[in-house]
C-alpha positions as CSV (number, residue, x, y, z in Angstrom):
1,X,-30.1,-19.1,35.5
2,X,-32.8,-16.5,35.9
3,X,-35.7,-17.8,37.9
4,X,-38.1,-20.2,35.7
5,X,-41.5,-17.9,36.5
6,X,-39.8,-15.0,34.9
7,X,-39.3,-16.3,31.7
8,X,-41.3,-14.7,28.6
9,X,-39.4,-17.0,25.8
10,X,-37.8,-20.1,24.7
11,X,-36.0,-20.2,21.5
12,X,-33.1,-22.7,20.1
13,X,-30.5,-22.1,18.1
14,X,-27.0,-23.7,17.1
15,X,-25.0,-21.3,18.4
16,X,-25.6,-18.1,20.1
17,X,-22.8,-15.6,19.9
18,X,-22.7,-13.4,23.1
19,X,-20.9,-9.6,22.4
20,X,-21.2,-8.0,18.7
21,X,-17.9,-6.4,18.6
22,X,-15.2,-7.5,15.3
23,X,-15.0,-11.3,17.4
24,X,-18.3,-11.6,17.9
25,X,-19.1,-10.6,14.5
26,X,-16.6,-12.2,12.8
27,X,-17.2,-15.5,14.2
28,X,-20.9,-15.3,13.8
29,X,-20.0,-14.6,10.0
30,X,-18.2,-17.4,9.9
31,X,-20.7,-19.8,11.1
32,X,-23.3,-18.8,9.7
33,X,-21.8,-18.8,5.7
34,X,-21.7,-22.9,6.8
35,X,-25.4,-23.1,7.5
36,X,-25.4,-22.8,11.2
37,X,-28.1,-21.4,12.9
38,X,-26.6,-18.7,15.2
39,X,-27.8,-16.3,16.7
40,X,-25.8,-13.2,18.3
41,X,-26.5,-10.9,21.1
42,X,-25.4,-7.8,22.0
43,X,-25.9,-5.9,25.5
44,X,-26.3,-2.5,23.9
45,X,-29.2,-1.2,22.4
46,X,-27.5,1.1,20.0
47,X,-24.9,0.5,17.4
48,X,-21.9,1.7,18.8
49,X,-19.5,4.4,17.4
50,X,-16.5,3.5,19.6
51,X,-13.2,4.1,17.5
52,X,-10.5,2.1,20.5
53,X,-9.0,0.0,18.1
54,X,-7.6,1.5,15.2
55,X,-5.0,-0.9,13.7
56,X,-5.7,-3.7,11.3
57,X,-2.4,-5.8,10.8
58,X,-1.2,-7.7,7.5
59,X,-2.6,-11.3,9.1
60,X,-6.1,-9.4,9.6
61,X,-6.3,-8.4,6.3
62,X,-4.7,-11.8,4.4
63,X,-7.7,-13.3,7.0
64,X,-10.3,-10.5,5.9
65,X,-9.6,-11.3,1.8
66,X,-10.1,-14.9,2.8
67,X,-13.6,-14.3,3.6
68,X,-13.8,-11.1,0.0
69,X,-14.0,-8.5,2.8
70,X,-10.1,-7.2,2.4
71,X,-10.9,-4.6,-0.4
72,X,-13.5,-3.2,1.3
73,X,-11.5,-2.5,4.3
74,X,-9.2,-1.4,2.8
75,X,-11.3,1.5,1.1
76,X,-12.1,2.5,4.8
77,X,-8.5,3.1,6.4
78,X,-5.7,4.5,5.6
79,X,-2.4,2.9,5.0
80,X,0.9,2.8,7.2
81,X,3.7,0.7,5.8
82,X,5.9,1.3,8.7
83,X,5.8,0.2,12.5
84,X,7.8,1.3,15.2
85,X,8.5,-1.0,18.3
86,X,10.5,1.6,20.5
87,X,10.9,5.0,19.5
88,X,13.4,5.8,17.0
89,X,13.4,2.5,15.5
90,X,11.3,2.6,12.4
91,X,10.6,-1.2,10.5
92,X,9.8,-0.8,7.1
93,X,7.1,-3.4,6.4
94,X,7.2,-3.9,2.9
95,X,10.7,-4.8,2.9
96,X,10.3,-7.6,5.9
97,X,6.6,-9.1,4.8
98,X,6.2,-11.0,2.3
99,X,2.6,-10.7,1.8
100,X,-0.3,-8.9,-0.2
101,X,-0.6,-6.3,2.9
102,X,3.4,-5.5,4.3
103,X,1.1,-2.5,6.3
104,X,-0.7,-1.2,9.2
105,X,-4.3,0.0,8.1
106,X,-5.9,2.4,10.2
107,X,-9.1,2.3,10.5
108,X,-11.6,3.1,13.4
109,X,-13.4,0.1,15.1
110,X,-16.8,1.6,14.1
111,X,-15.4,1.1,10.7
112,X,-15.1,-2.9,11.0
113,X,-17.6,-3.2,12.8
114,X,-20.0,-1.7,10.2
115,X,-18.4,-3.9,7.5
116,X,-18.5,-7.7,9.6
117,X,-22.4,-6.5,10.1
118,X,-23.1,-5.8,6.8
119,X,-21.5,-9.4,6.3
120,X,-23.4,-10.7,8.7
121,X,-26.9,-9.1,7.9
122,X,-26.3,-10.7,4.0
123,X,-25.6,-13.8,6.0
124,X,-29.1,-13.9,7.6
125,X,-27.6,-13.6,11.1
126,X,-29.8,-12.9,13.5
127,X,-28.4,-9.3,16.0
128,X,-30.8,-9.0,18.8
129,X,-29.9,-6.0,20.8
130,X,-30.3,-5.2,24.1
131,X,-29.8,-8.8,25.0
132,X,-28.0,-8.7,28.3
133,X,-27.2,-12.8,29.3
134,X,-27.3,-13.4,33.4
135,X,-27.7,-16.7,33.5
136,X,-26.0,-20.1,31.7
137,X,-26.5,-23.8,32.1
138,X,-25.2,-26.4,30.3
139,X,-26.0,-30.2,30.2
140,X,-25.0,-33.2,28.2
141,X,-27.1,-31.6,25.2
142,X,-26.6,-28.0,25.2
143,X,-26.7,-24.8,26.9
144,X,-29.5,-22.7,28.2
145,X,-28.6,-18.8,28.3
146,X,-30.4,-16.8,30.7
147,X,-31.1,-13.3,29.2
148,X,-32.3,-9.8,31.5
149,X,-35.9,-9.7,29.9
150,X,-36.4,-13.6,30.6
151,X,-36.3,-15.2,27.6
152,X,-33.7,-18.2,27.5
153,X,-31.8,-18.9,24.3
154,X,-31.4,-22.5,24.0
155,X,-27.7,-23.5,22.2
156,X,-25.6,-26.0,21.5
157,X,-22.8,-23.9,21.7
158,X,-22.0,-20.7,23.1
159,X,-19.6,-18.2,22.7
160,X,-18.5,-15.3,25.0
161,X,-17.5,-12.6,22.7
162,X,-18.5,-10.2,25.4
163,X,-15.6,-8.2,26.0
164,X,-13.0,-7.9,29.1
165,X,-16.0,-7.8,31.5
166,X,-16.9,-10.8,30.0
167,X,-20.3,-12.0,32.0
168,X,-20.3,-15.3,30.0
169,X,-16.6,-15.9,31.5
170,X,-18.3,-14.6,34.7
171,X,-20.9,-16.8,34.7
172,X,-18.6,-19.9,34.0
173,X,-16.0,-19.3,36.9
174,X,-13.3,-18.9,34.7
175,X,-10.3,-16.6,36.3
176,X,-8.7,-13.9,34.5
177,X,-5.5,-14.4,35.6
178,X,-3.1,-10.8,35.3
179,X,-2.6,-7.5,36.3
180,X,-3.4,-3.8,36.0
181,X,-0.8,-1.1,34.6
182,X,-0.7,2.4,36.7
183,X,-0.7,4.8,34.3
184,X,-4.0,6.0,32.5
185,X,-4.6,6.0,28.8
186,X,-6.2,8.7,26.8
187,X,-7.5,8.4,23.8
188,X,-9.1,10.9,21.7
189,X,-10.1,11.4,17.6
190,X,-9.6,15.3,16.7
191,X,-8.4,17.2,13.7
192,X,-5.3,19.0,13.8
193,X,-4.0,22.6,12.4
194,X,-0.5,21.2,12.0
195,X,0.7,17.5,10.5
196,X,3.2,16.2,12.4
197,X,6.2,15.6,9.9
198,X,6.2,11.6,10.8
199,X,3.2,9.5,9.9
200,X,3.6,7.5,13.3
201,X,4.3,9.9,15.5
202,X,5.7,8.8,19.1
203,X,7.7,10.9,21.6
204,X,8.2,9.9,25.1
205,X,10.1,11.7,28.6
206,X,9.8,10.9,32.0
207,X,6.7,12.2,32.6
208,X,4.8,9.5,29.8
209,X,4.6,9.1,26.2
210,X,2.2,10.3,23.0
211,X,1.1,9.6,20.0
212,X,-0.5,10.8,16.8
213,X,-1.9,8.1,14.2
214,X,-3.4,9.1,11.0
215,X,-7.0,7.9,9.8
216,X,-6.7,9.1,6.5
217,X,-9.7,11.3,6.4
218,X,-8.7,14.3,8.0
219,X,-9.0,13.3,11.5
220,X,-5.9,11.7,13.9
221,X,-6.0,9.4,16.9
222,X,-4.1,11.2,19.5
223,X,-3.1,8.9,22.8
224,X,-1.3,9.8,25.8
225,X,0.1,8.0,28.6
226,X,0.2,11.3,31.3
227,X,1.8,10.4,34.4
228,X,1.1,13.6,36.0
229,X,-2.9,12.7,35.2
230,X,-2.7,9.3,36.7
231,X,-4.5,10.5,40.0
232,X,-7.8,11.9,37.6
233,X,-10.5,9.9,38.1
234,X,-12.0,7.4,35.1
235,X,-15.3,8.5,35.1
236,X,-14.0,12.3,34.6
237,X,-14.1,13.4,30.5
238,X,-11.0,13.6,28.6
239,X,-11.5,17.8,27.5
240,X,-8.8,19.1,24.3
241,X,-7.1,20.8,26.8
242,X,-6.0,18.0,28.4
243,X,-4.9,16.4,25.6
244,X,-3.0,19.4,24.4
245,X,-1.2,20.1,27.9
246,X,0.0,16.3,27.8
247,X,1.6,16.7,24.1
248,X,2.8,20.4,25.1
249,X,4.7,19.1,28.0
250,X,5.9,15.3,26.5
251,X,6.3,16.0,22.6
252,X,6.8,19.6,22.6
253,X,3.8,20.4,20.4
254,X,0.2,19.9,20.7
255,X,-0.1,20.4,16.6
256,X,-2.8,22.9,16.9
257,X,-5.5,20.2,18.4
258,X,-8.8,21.4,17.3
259,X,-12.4,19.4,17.0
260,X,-12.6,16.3,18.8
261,X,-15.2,13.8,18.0
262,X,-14.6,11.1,20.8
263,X,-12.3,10.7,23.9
264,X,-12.0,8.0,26.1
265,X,-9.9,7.5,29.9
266,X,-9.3,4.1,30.7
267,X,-6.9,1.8,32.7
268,X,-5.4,-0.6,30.8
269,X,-4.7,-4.3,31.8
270,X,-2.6,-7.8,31.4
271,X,-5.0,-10.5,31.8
272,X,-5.9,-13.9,30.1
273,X,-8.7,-16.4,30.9
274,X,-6.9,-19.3,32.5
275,X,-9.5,-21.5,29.9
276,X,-10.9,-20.8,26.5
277,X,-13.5,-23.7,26.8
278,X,-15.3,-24.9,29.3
279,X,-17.6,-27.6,28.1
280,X,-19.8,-26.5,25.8
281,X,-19.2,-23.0,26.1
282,X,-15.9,-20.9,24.7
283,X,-14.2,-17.5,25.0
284,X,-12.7,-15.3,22.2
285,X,-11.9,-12.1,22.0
286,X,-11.4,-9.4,24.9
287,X,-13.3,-12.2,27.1
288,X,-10.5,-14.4,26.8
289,X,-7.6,-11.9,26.8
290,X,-6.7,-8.3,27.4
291,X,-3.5,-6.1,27.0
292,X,-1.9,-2.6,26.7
293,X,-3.0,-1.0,23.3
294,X,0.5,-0.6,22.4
295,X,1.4,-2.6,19.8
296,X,-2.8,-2.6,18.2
297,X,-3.2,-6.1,18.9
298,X,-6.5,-6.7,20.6
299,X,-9.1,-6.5,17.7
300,X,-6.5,-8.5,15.3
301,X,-5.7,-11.2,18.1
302,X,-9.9,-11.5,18.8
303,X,-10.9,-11.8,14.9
304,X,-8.2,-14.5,14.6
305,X,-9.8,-16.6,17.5
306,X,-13.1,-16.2,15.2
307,X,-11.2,-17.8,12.3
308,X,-10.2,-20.3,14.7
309,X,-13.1,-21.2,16.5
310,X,-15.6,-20.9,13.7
311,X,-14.7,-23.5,11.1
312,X,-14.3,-26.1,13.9
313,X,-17.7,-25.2,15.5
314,X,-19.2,-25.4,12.1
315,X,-17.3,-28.8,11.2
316,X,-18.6,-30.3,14.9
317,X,-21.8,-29.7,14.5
318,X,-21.9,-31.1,10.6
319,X,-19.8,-34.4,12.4
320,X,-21.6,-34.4,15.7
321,X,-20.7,-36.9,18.4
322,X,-17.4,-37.0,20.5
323,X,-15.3,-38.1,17.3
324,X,-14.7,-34.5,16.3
325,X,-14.6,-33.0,20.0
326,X,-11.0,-33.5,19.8
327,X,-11.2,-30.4,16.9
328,X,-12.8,-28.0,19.6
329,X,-10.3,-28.8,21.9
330,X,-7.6,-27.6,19.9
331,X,-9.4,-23.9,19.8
332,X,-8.0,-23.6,23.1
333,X,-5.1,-25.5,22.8
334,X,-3.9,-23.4,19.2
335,X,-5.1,-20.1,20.2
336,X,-4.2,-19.7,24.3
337,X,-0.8,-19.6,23.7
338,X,-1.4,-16.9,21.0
339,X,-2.8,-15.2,23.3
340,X,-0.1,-15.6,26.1
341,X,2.3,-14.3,23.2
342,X,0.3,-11.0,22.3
343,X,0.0,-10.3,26.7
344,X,4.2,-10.7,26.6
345,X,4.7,-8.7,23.9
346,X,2.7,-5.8,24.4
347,X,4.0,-6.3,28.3
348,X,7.3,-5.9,26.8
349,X,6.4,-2.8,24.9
350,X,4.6,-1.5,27.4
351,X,8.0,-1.4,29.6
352,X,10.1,-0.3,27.4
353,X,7.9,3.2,26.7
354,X,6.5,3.3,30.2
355,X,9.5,2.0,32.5
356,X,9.9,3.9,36.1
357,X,13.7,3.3,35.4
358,X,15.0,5.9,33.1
359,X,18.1,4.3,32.5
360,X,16.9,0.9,31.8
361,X,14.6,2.4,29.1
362,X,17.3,3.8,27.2
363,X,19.4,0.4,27.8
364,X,16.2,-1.6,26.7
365,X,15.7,0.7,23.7
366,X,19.4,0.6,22.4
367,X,19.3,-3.3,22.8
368,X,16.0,-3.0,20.4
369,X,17.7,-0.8,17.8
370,X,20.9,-2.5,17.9
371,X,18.8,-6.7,17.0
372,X,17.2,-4.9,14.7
373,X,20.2,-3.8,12.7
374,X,20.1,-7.6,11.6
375,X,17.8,-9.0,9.0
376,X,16.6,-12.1,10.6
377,X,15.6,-10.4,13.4
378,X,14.2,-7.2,11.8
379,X,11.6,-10.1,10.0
380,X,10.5,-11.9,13.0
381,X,9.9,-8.7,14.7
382,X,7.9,-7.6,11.8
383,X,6.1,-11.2,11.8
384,X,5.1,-10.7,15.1
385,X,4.1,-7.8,15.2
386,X,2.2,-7.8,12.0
387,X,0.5,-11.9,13.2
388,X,2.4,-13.4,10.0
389,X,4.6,-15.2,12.1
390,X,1.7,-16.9,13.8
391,X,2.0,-20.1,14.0
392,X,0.2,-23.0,16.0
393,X,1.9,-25.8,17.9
394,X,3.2,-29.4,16.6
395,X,1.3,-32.8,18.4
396,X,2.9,-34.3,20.7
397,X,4.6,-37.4,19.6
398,X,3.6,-36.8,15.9
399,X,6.1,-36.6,12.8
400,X,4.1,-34.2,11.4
401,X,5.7,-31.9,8.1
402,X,7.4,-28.7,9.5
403,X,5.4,-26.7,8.4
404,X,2.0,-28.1,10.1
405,X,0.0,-25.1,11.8
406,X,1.9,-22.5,9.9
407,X,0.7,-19.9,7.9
408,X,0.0,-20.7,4.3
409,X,1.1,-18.2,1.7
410,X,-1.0,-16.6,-0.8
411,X,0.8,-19.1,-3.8
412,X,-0.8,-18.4,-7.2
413,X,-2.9,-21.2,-8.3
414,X,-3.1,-21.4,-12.1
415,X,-4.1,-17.8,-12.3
416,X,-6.5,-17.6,-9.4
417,X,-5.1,-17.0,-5.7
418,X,-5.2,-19.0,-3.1
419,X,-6.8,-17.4,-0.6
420,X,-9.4,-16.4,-3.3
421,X,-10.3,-20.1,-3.1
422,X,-10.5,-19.8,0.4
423,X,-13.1,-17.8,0.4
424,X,-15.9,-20.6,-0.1
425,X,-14.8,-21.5,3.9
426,X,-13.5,-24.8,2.5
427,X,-10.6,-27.4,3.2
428,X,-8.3,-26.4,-0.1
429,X,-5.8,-29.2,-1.0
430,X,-3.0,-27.7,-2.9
431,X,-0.3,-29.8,-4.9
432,X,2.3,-29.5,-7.6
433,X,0.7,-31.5,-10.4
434,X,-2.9,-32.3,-11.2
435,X,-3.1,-35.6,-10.6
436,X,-3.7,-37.2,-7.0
437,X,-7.4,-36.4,-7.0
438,X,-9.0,-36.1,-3.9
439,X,-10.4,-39.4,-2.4
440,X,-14.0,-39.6,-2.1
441,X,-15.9,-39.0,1.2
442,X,-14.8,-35.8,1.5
443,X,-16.9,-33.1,-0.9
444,X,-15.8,-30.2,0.8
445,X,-12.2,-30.3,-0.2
446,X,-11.3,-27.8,-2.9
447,X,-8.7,-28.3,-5.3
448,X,-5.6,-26.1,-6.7
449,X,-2.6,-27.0,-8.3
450,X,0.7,-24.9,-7.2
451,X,4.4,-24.5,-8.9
452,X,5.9,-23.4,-6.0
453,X,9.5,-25.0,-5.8
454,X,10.1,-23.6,-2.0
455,X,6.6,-25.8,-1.1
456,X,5.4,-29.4,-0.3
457,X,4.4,-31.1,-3.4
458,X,0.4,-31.7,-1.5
459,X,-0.2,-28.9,1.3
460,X,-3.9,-29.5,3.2
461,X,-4.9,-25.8,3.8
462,X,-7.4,-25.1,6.6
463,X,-10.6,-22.9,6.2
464,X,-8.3,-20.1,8.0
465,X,-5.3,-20.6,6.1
466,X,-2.6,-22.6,8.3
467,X,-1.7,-25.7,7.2
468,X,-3.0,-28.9,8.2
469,X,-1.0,-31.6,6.7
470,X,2.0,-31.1,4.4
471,X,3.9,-33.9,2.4
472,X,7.3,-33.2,-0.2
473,X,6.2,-37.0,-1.4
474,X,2.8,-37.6,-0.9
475,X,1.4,-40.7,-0.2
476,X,-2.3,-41.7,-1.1
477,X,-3.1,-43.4,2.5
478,X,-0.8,-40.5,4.0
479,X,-3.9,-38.0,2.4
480,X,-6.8,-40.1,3.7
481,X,-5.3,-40.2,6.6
482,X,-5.0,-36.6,7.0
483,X,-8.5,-35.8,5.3
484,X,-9.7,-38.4,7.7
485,X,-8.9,-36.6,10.8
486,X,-9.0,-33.1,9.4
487,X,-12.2,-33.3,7.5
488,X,-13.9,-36.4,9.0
489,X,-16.4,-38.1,7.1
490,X,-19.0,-35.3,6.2
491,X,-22.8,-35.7,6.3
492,X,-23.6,-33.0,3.8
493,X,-26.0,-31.9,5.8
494,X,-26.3,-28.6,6.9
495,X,-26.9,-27.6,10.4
496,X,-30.1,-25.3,9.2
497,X,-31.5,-28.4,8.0
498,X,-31.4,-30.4,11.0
């Protein structure tokens, strides 16, 4: 903590939200449409224009319409319906997904960003800029956040959004257990003279691998993995003719690189924080896990912890006492191994593009082309790539339905869509006839009737749309049961009121 004669100002809050990137954002969106008091600060001064992430997969978005927010991201970015998890081997998306988005949508960072604050700012959240935390301490009752300027932000909670030099995960002692990759990234946004005749265009040799993705608007994110640049130091800019000599030498063609707006040099790395909580304080985000961009993963992966976190932060702090703390440990428990899954896969990606071995590239490569000549497989690796296939472990020594923790689809509900209903941030209980009416003690349980033959006849959706508690012959104490742990019994009384 920063010393006690030093401080200027003391002020509580239910949660403070540290890093306003898409997590933090999201997840202080998310509390905050539940009545929590949360307030969310962000090191920089300025808003930043930082375009790194780019890709918003189909999950994202089925998340994003959960919350009303899909259409307008979808007005920002630019649609890809294809993905490509080696080169030469194209997946068609909208004949593998079955969901509203089978797509990639490009859009820059900046772009969601701007949307989850104007979400945010409707939501009365409180941004405080500037705010750089150097201190934490946290007791039986809460936690006391240490900021530069010496004020203190008292919490219940707290959340490190903060990025991969995460001082919140710093500041708890929590190791970031990985690696780093050799190779430099460069990234840059410029316009070109010439379109490049594939809409994702990849081409890789033994000296690295580029690409060219499309934002829709006239401009392209260009990225190179330049061997031969490796030895330039980070802090130097990224120039055009840089990025023009790398395509010219790995692709053949620099497609008549012109303007660029942005450029970035980075190192990129496999790490994940060995804990998401500790206490009373959690990770999320690029705090809690970082990867090679291949694959667009990171801002996706981080907005799903939000949805994760946010719901059972909120639902905690409406419950209180250690009865629900069972809730906030699954955060960790559901979401870790997510993460775990995104560092392998992009790991794997990462090797089969940037591998020193030339021969096991192509070998790796043909193995990938060949599995996904099959169906099944062609679907998973879509899934996976696209977070459908998401899913979130089974308890221990439970008989639970099979398809507990699994994502719930977008079933129409007597003319109105499911995750329409989702978007009051509510438990939805969805069966096949209108009878069964939800037991009392539990007013934040929507209702919807389905005629879905393929589902349960009573499905218990979560706030983020996985499935709680699933039954093909539901039983009336089975239901309490389930509501009873899910939902607890609910106070009705909102944390802005306490």
């Amino acid at each position: 903590m920063s010393n006690a004669r030093n401080v200027r100002n003391t002020r509580n809050t239910d949660v403070a939200v540290v890093g306003a990137g898409p997590t933090g954002l999201m997840l202080a969106c998310e509390l905050a449409m539940r009545g929590v008091r949360v307030e969310l600060l962000e090191r920089r001064s300025d808003a930043p224009s930082i375009t790194r992430a780019f890709a918003v997969h189909a999950r994202t978005l089925e998340l994003l319409d959960a919350r009303g927010l899909a259409d307008d991201e979808l007005a920002r970015g630019f649609p890809v319906d294809g993905a490509a998890p080696v080169p030469g081997a194209m997946l068609s998306l909208p004949e593998t997904l079955q969901t509203r988005y089978p797509m990639i949508l490009m859009v820059p960072q900046s772009g969601t960003e701007d949307l989850l604050e104007g979400r945010a700012k409707q939501l009365g959240v409180e941004l405080v800029r500037g705010a750089e935390a150097i201190g934490l301490r946290q007791d039986a009752d809460g936690v006391s956040l240490g900021l530069a300027n010496g004020d203190v932000v008292r919490a219940r909670y707290v959340v490190g959004c903060d990025g991969a030099h995460s001082a919140v995960r710093r500041l708890l002692g929590v190791d970031f257990v990985g690696k780093q990759y050799e190779t430099h990234i460069l990234l840059a946004d410029l316009q070109l003279s010439r379109q490049p005749d594939e809409v994702m265009f990849a081409r890789t040799n033994n000296q690295g691998i580029v690409l060219v993705l499309p934002f829709g608007d006239g401009w392209y994110r260009a990225i190179a993995w330049d061997r031969l640049r490796e030895g330039a130091p980070l802090s130097e800019p990224v120039s055009a003719a840089e990025m023009r000599d790398a395509f010219t030498r790995i692709a053949g063609d620099d497609f008549g690189m012109r303007e660029m707006r942005w450029s970035s040099r980075f190192v990129s790395e496999r790490r994940q924080a060995r804990h998401y909580r500790v206490g009373r304080v959690f990770l999320a985000g690029d705090a809690a896990h970082v990867h090679s961009p291949i694959g667009g993963q990171g801002m996706n992966t981080g907005i799903g912890d939000a949805m994760n976190l946010g719901w059972k932060l909120a639902q905690n702090l409406d419950c209180g006492g250690p009865t629900s703390d069972w809730l906030l440990d699954s955060y960790e428990a559901e979401r870790h191994p997510v993460g775990a899954a995104v560092l392998a896969m992009t790991d794997a990606f990462n090797q089969l593009v940037l591998g020193r071995s030339t021969v096991r590239r192509m070998v790796q490569r043909l193995v990938i082309r060949t599995i996904l000549g099959f169906g099944r497989t062609r679907r998973l690796m879509a899934e996976r790539i696209s977070g459908i296939g998401i899913a979130y472990p089974a308890r221990s020594g439970h008989r639970d339905h099979r398809l507990v923790g699994r994502r719930m689809p977008d079933v129409d509900c007597g003319g109105v869509r499911l995750y329409e209903m989702l978007r009051g941030g509510r438990f939805v209980l969805v069966t096949r006839a209108a009878g069964n009416p939800v037991p009392a003690g539990w007013p934040g349980v929507d209702r919807a009737v389905h005629a879905d033959p393929a589902l349960p006849a009573a499905i218990l959706v979560r706030p983020d749309g996985y499935i709680a508690w699933a039954a093909d012959r539901p039983q009336a104490s089975d239901l309490s049961t389930a509501l009873r742990r899910w939902c607890g019994q609910r106070s009705g009384i909102s944390c802005a009121s306490r």
